[in-house]
TIRO-2110 file (N, C-alpha, C; in Angstrom, 1 decimal):
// TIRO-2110
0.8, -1.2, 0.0, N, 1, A
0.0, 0.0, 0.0, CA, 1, A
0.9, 1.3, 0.0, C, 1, A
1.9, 1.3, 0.9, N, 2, A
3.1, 2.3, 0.6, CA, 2, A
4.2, 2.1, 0.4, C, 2, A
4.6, 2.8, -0.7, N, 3, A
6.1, 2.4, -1.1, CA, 3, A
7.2, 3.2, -0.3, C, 3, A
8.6, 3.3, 0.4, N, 4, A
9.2, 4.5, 0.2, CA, 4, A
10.0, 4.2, 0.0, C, 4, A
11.1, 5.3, -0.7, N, 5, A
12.2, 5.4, -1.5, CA, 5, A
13.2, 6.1, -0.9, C, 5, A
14.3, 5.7, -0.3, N, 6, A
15.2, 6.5, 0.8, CA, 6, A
16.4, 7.1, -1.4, C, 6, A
16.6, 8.4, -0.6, N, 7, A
17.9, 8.9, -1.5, CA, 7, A
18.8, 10.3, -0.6, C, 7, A
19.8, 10.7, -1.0, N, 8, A
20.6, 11.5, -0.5, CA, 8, A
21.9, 10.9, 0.3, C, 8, A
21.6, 9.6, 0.2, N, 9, A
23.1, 8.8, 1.3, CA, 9, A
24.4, 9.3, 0.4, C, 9, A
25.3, 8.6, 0.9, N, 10, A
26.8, 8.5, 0.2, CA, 10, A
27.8, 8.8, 1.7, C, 10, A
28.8, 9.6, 1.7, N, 11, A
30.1, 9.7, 2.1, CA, 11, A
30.4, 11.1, 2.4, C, 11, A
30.4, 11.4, 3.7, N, 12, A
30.7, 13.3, 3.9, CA, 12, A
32.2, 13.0, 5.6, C, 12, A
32.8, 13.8, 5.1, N, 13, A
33.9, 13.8, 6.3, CA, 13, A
32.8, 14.5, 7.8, C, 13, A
33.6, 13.9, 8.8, N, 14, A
32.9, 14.1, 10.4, CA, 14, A
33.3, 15.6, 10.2, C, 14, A
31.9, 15.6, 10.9, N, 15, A
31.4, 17.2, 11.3, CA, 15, A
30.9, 18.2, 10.0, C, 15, A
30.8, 17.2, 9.1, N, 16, A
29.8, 17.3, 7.9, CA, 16, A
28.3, 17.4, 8.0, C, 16, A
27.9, 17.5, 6.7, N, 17, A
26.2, 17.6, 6.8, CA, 17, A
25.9, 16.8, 5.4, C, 17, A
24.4, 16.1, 5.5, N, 18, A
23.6, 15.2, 5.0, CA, 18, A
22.6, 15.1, 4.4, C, 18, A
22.0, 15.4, 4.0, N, 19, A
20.1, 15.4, 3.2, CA, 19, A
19.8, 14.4, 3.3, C, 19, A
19.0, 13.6, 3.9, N, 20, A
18.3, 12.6, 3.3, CA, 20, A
16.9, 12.7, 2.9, C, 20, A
16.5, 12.1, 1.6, N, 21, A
14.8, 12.1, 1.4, CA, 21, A
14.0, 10.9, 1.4, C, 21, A
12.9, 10.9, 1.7, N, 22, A
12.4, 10.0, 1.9, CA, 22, A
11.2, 10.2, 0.4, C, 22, A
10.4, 9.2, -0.5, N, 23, A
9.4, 10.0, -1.1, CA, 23, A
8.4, 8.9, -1.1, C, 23, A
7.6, 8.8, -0.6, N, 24, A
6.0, 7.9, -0.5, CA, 24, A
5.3, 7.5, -1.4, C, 24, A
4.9, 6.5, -2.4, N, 25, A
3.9, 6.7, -3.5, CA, 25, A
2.7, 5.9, -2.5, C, 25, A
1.8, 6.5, -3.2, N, 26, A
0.5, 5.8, -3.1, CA, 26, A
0.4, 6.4, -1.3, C, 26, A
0.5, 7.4, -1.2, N, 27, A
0.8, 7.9, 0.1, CA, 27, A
-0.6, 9.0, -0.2, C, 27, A
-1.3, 8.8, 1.2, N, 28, A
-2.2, 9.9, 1.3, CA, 28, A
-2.3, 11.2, 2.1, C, 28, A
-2.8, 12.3, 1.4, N, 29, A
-3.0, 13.4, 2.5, CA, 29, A
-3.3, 13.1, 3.8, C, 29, A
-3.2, 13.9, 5.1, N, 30, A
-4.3, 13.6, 5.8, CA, 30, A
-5.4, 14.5, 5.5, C, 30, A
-6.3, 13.9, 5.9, N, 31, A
-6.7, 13.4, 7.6, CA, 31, A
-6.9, 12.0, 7.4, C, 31, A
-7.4, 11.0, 6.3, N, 32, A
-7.6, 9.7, 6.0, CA, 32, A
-7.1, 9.5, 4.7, C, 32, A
-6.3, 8.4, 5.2, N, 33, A
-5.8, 7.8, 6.7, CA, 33, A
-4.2, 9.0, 6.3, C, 33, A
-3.6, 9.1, 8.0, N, 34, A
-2.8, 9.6, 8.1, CA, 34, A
-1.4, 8.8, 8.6, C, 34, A
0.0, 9.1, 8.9, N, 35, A
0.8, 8.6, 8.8, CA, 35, A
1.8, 8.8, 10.1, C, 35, A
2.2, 8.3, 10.4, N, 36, A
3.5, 8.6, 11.3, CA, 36, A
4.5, 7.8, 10.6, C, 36, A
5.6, 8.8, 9.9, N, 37, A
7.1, 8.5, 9.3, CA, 37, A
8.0, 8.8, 10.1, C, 37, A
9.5, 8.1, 10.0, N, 38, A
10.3, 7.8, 10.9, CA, 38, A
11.2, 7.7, 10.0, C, 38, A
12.7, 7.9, 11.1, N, 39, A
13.8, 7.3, 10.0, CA, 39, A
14.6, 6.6, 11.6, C, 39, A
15.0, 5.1, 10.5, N, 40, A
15.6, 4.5, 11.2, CA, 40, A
17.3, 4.5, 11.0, C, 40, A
18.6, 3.3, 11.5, N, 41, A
19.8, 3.6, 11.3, CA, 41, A
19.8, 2.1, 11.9, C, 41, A
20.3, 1.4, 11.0, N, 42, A
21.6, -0.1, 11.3, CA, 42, A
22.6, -0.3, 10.9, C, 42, A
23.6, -0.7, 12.0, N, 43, A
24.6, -1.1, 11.8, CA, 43, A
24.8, -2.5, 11.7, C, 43, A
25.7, -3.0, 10.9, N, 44, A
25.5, -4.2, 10.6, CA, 44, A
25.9, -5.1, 11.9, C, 44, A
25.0, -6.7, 12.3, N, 45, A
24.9, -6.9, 13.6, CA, 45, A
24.3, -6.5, 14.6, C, 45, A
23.7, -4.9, 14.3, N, 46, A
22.9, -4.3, 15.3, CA, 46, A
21.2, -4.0, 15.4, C, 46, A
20.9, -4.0, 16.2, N, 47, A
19.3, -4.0, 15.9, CA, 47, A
19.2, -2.4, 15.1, C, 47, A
18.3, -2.6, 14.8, N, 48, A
17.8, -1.1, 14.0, CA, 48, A
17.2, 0.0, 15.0, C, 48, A
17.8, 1.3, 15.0, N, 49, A
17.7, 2.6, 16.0, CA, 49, A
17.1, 3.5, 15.5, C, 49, A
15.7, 3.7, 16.2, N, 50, A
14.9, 4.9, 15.7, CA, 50, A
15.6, 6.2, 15.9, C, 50, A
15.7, 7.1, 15.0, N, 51, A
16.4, 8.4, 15.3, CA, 51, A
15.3, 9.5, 15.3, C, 51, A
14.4, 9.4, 14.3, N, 52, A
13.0, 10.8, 14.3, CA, 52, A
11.8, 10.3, 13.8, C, 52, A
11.1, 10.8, 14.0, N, 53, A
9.5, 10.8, 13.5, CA, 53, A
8.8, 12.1, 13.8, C, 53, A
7.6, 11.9, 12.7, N, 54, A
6.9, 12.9, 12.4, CA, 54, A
5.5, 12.6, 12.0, C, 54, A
4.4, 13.0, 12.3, N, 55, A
3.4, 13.0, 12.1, CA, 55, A
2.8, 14.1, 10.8, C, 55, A
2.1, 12.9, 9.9, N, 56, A
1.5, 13.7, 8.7, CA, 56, A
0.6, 15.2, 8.9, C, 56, A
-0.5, 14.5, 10.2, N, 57, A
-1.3, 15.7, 10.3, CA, 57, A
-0.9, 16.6, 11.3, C, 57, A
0.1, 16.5, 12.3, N, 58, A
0.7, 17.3, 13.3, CA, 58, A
2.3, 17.2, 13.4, C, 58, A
3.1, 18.5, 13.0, N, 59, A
4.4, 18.0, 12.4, CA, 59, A
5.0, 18.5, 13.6, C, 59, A
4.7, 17.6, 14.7, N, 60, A
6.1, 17.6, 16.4, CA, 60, A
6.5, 16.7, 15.9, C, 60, A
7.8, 17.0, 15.7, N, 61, A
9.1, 15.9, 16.1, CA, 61, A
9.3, 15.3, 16.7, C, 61, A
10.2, 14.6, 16.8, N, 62, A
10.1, 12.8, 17.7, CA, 62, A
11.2, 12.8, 17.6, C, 62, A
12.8, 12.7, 18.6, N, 63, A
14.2, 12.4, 18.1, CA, 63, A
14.9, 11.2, 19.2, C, 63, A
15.3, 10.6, 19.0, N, 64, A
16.0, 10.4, 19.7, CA, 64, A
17.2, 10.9, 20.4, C, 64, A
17.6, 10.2, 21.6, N, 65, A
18.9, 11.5, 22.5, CA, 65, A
20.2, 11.4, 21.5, C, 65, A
20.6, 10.6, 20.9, N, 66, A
21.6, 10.2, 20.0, CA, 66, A
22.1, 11.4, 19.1, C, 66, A
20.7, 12.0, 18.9, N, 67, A
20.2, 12.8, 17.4, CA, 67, A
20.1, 14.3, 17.4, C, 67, A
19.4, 14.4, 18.5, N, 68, A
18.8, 15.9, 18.9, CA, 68, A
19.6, 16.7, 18.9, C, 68, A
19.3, 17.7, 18.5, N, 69, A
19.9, 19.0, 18.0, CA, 69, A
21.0, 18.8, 16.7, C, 69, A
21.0, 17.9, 16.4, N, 70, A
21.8, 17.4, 15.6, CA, 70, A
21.0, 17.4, 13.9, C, 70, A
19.8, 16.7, 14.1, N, 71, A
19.3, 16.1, 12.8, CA, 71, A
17.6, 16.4, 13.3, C, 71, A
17.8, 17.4, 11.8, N, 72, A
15.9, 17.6, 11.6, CA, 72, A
15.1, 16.9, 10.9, C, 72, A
14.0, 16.5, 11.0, N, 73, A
13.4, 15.6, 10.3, CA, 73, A
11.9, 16.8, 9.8, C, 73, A
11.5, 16.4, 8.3, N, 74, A
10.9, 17.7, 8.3, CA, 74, A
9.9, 16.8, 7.0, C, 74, A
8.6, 17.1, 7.0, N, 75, A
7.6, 16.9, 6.0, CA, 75, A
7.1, 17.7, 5.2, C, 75, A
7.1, 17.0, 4.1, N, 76, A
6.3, 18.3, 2.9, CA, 76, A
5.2, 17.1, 1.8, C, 76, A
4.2, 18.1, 2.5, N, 77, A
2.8, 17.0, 2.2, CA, 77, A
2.8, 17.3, 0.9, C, 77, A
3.1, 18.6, 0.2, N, 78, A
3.2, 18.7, -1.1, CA, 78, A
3.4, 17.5, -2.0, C, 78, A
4.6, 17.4, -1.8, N, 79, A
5.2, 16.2, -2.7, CA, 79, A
5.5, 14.7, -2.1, C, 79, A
4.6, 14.6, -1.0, N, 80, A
4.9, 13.3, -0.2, CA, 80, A
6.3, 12.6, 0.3, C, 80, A
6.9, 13.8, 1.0, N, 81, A
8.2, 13.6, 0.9, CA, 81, A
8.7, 13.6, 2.4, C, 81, A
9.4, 13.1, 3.2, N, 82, A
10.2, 13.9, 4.7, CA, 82, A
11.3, 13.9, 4.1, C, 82, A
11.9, 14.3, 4.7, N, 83, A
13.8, 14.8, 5.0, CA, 83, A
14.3, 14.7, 6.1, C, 83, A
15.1, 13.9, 6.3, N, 84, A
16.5, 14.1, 7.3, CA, 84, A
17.6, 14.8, 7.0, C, 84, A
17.7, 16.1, 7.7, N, 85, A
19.1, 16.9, 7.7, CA, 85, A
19.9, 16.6, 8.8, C, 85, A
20.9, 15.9, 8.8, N, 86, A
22.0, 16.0, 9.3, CA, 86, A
22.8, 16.3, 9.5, C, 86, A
23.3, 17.2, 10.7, N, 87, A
24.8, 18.6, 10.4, CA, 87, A
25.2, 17.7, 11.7, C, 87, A
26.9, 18.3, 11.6, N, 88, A
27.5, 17.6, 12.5, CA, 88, A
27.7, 16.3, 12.5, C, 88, A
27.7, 15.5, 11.8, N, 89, A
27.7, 14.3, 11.5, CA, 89, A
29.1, 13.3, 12.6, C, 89, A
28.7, 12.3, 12.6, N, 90, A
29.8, 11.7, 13.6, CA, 90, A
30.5, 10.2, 12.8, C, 90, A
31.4, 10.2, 13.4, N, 91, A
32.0, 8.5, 12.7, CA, 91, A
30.5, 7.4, 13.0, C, 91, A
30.1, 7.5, 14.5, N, 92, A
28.7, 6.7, 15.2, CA, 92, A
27.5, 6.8, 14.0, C, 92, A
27.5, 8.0, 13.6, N, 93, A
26.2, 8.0, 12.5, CA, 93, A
26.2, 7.0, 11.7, C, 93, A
27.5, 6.6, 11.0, N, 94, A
27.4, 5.7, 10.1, CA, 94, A
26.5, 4.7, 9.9, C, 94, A
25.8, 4.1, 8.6, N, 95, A
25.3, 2.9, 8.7, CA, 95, A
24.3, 3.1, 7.7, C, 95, A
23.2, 2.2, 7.8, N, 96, A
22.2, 2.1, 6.5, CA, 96, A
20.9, 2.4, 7.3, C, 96, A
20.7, 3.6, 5.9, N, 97, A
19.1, 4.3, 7.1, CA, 97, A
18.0, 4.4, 6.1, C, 97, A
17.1, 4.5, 6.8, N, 98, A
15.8, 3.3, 6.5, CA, 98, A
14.6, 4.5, 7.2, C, 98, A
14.2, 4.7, 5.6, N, 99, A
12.8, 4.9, 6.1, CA, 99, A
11.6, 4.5, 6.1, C, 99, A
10.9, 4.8, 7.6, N, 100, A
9.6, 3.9, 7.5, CA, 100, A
7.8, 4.5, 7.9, C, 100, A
7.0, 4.2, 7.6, N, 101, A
5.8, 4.3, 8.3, CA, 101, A
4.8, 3.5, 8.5, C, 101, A
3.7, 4.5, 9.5, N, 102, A
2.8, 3.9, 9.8, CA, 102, A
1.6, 4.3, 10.0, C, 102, A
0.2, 3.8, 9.0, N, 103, A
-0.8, 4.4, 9.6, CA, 103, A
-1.7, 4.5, 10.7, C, 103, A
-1.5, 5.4, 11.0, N, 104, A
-1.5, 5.9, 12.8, CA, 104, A
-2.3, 7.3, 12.8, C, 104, A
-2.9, 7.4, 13.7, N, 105, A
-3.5, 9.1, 14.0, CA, 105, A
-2.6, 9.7, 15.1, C, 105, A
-1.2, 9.4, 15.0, N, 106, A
-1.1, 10.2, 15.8, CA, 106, A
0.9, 9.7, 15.7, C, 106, A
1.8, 10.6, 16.1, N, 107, A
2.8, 9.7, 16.7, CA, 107, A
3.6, 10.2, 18.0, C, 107, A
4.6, 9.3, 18.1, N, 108, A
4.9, 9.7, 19.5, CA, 108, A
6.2, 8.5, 19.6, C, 108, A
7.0, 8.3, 21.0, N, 109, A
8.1, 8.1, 21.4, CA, 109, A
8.3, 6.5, 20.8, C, 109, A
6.9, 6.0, 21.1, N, 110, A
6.8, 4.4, 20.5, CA, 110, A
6.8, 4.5, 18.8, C, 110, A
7.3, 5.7, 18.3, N, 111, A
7.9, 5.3, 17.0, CA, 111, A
8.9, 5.1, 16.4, C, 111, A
9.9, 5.1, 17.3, N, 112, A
11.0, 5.3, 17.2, CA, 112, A
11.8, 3.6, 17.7, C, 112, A
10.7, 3.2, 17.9, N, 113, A
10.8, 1.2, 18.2, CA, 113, A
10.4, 0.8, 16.8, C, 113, A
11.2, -0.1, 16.1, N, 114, A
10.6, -1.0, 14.9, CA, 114, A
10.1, -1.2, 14.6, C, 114, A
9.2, -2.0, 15.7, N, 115, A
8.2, -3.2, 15.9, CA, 115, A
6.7, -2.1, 15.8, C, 115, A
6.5, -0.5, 15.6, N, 116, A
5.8, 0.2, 16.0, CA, 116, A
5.5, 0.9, 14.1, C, 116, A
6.5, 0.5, 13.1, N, 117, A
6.2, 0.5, 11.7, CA, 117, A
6.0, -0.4, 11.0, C, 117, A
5.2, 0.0, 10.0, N, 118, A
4.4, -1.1, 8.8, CA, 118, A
5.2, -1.3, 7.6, C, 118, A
5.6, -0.1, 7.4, N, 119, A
6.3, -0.2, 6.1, CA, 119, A
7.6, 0.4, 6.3, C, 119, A
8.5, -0.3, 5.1, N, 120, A
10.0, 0.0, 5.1, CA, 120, A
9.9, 0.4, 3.8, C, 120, A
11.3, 1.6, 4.0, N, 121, A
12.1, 1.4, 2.5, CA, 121, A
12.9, 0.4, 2.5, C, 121, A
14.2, 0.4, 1.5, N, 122, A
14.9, -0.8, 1.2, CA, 122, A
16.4, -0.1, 1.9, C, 122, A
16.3, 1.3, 2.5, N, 123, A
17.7, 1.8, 3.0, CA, 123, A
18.6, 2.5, 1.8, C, 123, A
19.5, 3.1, 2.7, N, 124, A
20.9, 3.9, 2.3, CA, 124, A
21.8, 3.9, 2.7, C, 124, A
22.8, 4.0, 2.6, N, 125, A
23.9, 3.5, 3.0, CA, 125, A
25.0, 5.2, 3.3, C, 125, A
25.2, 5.5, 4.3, N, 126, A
25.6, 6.5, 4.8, CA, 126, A
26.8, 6.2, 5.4, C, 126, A
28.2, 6.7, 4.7, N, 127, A
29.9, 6.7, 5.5, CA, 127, A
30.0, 7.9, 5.8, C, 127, A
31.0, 7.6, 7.1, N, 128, A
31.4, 8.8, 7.5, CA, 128, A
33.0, 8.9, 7.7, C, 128, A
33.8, 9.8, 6.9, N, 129, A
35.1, 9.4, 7.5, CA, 129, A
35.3, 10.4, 8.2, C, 129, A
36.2, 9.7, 9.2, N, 130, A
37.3, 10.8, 10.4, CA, 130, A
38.5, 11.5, 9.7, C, 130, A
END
């Protein structure tokens, strides 16, 4: 029912900055049905780490402590798209990041758990050198 499409990864030296885009097809406006997107981060061997979410029809942020102040996560219902900006970047950022959602009326801190999204992209793959 939804597709998404992670782009903007690649390779920036530490204490660099990032874009990532996320773009949704078959994604709907709100208010029905509405969405809570996320972006996740794994490291290989590692469980997958919620870093932000956002709500389609109420755009509060959701970060995790890892992240904050660090990386904005931002919606544009126009073109069915979120973004992760990343400034500051760290060696730790590294890994493959994944966006995901879920239809939900609402989101919150349990988005940022795995087990709490429906749909995945297929990832990006983000280096960081020191």
């Amino acid at each position: 029912q939804v597709q998404l499409v992670e782009s903007g990864g690649g390779s920036v030296q530490a204490g660099g900055s990032l874009r990532l885009s996320c773009a949704a097809s078959e994604y709907r406006q709100p208010r029905q049905p509405s969405y809570c997107m996320a972006w996740f981060r794994q490291l290989p061997g590692k469980e997958r780490e919620g870093l932000a979410a956002i709500h389609t029809g109420s755009p509060s942020p959701y970060y995790s402590d890892s992240v904050r102040g660090r990386f904005t996560i931002s919606l544009d219902n126009g073109k069915h798209k979120i973004s992760l900006q990343m400034n500051n970047l760290k060696p730790e950022d590294a890994g493959t990041y994944y966006c995901a959602a879920a239809p939900t009326v609402g989101c919150g801190n349990w988005a940022l758990e795995s087990r709490g999204m429906d749909y995945w992209g297929k990832g990006i793959l983000v280096t960081i050198s020191s």
